[in-house]
Steps between C-alpha positions, in 0.01 A plus 500: 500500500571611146871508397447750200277765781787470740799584270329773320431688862824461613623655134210791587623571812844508414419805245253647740723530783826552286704205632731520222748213664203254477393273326148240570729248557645687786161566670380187745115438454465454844748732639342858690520741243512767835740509771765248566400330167531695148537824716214738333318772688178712508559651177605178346155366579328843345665356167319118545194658533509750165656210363229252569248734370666640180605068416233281651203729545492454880463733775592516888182629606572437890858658575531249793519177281795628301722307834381177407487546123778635443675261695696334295526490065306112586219727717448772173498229234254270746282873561539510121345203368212540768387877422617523129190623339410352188 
């Protein structure tokens, strides 16, 4: 997984979603970024996906995957790296 991916998504979502308390260091990789885990919501996930296309290019063309990709920050960077176009 790379290092530099992961801490520069965690910085993007941290502006995206306005968690102003936060830093990347604060964020587990692994953790789920919904629910019990970081706590985010519907509209929260609305944000990933404008900011996966405005930063990386990519686009959630099937609503239904968004569950398993956005997951987790380790699930986006992994989604990342294996959709990135080029």
């Amino acid at each position: 997984m790379n290092d530099q991916l992961i801490h520069t998504l965690k910085q993007q979502l941290i502006e995206a979603l306005n968690l102003e308390d936060m830093t990347p260091d604060d964020i587990e990789t692994d953790i789920p970024l919904f629910g019990a885990g970081l706590g985010l919501d519907s509209i929260d996930a609305l944000e990933i996906i404008l900011l996966l296309e405005k930063h990386y290019g990519i686009r959630i063309e099937n609503p239904s995957e968004g569950k398993n990709i956005f997951y987790s920050v380790e699930t986006i960077a992994d989604y990342i790296e294996k959709h990135q176009p080029v």
